[in-house]
Every structure is written in structure tokens, then in C-alpha cells.
C-alpha positions in Angstrom: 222.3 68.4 48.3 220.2 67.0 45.2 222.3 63.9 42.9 222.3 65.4 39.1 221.4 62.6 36.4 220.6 63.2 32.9 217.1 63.1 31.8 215.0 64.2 28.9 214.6 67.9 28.8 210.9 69.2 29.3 212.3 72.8 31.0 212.0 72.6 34.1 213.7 75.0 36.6 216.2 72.0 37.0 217.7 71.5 34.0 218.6 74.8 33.1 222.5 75.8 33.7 223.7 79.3 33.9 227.1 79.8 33.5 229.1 82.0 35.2 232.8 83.5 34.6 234.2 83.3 37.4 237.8 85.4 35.6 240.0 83.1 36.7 239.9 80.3 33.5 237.0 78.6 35.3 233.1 79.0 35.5 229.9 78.1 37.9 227.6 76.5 36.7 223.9 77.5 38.7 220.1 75.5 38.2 217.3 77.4 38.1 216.1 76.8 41.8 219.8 78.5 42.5 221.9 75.6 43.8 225.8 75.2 42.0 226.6 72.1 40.2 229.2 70.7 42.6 231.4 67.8 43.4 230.8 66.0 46.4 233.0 66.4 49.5 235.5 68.7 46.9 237.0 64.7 46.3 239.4 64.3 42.9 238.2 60.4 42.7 237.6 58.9 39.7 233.6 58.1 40.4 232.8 60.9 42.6 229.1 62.0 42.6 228.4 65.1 41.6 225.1 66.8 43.0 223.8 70.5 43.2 224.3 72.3 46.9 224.2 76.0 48.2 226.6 78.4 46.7 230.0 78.5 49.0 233.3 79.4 46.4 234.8 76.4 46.8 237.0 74.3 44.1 233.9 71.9 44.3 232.0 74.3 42.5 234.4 75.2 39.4 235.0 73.8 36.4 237.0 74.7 33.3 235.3 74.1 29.6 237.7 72.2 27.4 236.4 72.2 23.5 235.6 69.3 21.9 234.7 71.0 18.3 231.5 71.6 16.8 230.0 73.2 20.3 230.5 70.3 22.0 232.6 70.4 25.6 234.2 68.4 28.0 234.0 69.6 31.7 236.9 69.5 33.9 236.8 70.1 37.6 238.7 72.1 39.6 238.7 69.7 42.7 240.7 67.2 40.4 243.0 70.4 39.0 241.5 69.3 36.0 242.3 66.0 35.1 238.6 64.8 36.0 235.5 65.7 34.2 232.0 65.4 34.3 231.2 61.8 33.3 228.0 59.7 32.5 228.4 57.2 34.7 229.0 53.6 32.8 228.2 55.1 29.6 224.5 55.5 30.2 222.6 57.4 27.9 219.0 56.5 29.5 216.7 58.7 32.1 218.0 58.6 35.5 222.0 57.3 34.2 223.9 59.3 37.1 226.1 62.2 36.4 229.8 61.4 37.8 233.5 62.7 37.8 235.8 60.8 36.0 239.1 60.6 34.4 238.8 62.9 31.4 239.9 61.5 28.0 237.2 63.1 25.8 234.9 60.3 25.4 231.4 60.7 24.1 229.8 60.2 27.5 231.8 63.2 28.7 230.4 65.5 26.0 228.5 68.2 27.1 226.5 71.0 24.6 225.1 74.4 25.6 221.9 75.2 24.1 220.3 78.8 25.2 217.3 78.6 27.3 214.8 81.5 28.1 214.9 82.9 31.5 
């Protein structure tokens, strides 16, 4: 497993996302080197870490868009049956500010916006 922070985008294999519909309200979320955005040990804690690891189907690895307006979107996770969401931990906003599951009330540091990448 690799720990996901944020960090400024220069394109790297790593920081691009493909999303997945998985048909059943949620999606995957897959890096370029082919590992799933996941949430470690499948836990609904607030402050979970959430990391990349090989594919396996589990609730770890699906999550449900929720629309914030203007393309922006919160994240829930299936592992919390959606009342957790992918969280910047403390309200970083710097390179290297950890990527965490949290209680999800829409906050700014939970927003999340797709931007298409090449392949």
C-alpha cells in the first residue's frame, strides 16, 4: 500500500484518477500505475488513512460522488455507508497535507474537482 497526500500536479502516473462505474451508485477510483484509491483496513473511523493498494472489490475501494455545485464533489465512502468522505487532513492545503476519511459535512477541504487528463 502507498499513503495518498495532495501535492501539486506536474502529471505524473500518480496523480491521475480514473473513474470507474461500478452500476451500483458507486465508482473506483484507479492511479495510473493501477492501484485503487482505498480505505485502510475497510475502517468507517473518523481519521482513517486512505492509501492506494491492489484491486480486490471490496467496500474499501468504493465511493459515491455527492455534488457540491459548480463541478466540485464531495467523496463518500462506502466502508462508512456513506457518512465519511475523503478529507484533507486538518485543513491542509500544502504539499504532503495527508489525505483522510472524515465525517462528511461538505467542507472546503472535502471538495474534490475532476479535470480530464490524457491517457
Amino acid at each position: 500500500s502507498v499513503n495518498v497526500e495532495i501535492g501539486t500536479g506536474t502529471g505524473v502516473a500518480g496523480q491521475k484518477w480514473y473513474l470507474t462505474n461500478t452500476g451500483d451508485g458507486y465508482i473506483t477510483l484507479k492511479n495510473g500505475h493501477g492501484y485503487m484509491l482505498d480505505v485502510q483496513y475497510g475502517s468507517a473511523d473518523d481519521g482513517a488513512n486512505i492509501q492506494t493498494y491492489t484491486a480486490n472489490g471490496a467496500d474499501a475501494q468504493k465511493f459515491k460522488l455527492a455534488s457540491m455545485g459548480n463541478g466540485a464533489y464531495g467523496i463518500t465512502t462506502k466502508a462508512s455507508v456513506d457518512t465519511k468522505a475523503l478529507d484533507l487532513y486538518n485543513w491542509g492545503s500544502s504539499d504532503g497535507t495527508n489525505v483522510c476519511q472524515w465525517t462528511y459535512y461538505a467542507a472546503d477541504n472535502q471538495k474534490w474537482i475532476f479535470e480530464p487528463c490524457g491517457n
